[in-house]
N, C-alpha and C positions, 0 to 999 in steps of 0.2 A: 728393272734395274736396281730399284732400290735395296729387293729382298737378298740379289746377287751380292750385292755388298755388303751387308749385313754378312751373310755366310763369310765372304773374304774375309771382312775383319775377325768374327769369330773362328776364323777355321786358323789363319796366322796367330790367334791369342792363343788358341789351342796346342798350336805345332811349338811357339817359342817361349810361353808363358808371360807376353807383355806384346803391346804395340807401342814402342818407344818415339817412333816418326811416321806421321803419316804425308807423304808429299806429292800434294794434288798436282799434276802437271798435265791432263788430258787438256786438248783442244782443238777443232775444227774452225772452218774459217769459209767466209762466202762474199764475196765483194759482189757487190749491185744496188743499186736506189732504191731508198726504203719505197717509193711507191711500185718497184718490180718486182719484189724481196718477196722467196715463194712462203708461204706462211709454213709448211713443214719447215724447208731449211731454219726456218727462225727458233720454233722449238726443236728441235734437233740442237742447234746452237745454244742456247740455253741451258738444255737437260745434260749434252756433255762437257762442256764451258765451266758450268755453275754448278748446277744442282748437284751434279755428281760430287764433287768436292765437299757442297753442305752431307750428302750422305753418307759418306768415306768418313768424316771428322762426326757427323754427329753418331755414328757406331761407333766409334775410336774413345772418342772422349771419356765413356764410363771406366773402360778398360787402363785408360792414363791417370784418371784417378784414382783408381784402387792401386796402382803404383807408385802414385805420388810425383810421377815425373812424363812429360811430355812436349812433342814437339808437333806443330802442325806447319808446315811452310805451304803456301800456296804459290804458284807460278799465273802470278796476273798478267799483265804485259801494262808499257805507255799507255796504251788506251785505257788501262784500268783508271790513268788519271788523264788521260787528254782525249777529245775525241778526235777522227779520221771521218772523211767522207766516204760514202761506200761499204762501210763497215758496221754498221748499227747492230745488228745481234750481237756481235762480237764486241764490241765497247756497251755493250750494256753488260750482256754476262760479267766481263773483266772489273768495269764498275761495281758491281752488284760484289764479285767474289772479293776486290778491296775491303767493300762493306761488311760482309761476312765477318771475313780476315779480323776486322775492331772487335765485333760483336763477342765472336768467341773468345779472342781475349782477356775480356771486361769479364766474362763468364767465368774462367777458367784461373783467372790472375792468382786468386789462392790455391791452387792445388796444383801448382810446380810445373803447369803446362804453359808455353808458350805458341802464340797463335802469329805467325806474321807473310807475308806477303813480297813475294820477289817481282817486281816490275820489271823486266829486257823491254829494249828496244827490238831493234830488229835482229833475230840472229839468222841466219841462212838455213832452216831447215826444211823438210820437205813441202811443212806447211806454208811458209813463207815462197818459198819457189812456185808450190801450185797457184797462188793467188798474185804472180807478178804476172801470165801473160791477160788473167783476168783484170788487170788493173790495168797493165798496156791498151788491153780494148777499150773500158771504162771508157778514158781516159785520152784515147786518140795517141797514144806516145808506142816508142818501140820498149823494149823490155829494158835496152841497157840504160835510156832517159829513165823507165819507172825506177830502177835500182839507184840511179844516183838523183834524181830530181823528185825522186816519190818518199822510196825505203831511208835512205841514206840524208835527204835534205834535213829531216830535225835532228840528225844525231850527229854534232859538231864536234865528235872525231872522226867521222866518216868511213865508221869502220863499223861491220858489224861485231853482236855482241858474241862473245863461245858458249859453249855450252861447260869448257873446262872452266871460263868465267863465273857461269850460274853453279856448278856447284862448289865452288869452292865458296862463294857466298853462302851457299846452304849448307855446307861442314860449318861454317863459322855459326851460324845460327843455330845450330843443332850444340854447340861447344858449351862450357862454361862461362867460358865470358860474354858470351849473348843470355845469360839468364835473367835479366832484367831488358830484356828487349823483348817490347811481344805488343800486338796491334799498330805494328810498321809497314807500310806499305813502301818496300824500300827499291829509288827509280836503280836500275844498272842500263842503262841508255843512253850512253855518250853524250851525258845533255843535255838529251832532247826536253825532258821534263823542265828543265831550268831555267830555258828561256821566256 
């Protein structure tokens, strides 16, 4: 995977003569107790969650300095700051990508790249879907209690989040007026993080 990306970023520096945004949003998901938790699924978790993102930005980076200008947004999620039962690869990866997120910031602070972190709560996508009848079972509940007593209970507008939401956050962070914004881990979860 790693050398895949490597080529990616090189082959896009090639084709446009810069990598101006790179925006990590890969993710998988597995609900089950960590003492069930099949140890591939956990790296699997991990290596697409996380590491893929460290790889993606650490090819990118050289390429946004010799430009002088860059953007890195990561797609963390809540869990990146709270944890969930059931979920533990998955809020460690999101944790760990938060942390990343700083890291490269502090790295990068002078050379016109911004590094930062979009936190959603729950939005309705397919990954989200696949892991409600998995949480129903968990959990002894029917699917429409997990969406409103599970998904929907920490986000106190009870609505999920869009996707037309998350990017317009990420046009903003990519803009001008977000040039002095960088190792944010910023919640968009109705919320949820607040309480």
């Amino acid at each position: 995977m790693p050398d895949e990306i490597e080529r990616l970023v090189s082959n896009a520096a090639d084709s446009f003569g810069c990598v101006d945004v790179v925006f990590n949003n890969a993710g998988i998901q597995l609900v089950s107790p960590v003492e069930d938790f099949p140890r591939d699924r956990w790296d699997m978790i991990i290596d697409i969650n996380m590491n893929s993102a460290f790889h993606t930005s650490r090819a990118a980076i050289p390429v946004m300095k010799d430009s002088g200008w860059g953007r890195i947004i990561n797609i963390a999620s809540a869990h990146g700051l709270v944890a969930s039962p059931f979920k533990s690869a998955y809020v460690t990866a999101k944790h760990g990508l938060v942390g990343m997120t700083k890291t490269i910031a502090l790295e990068v602070a002078e050379d016109g790249i911004t590094s930062n972190a979009i936190c959603p709560g729950y939005v309705l996508t397919p990954l989200v879907e696949k892991q409600i009848p998995d949480t129903a079972k968990a959990r002894g509940m029917t699917e429409d209690e997990v969406k409103r007593d599970v998904l929907l209970a920490a986000q106190w507008t009870k609505k999920f989040v869009t996707v037309e939401q998350l990017a317009g956050v990420a046009l903003f962070l990519c803009s001008d007026a977000a040039e002095n914004i960088t190792g944010v881990a910023l919640p968009v979860d109705g919320g949820w993080t607040a309480a």
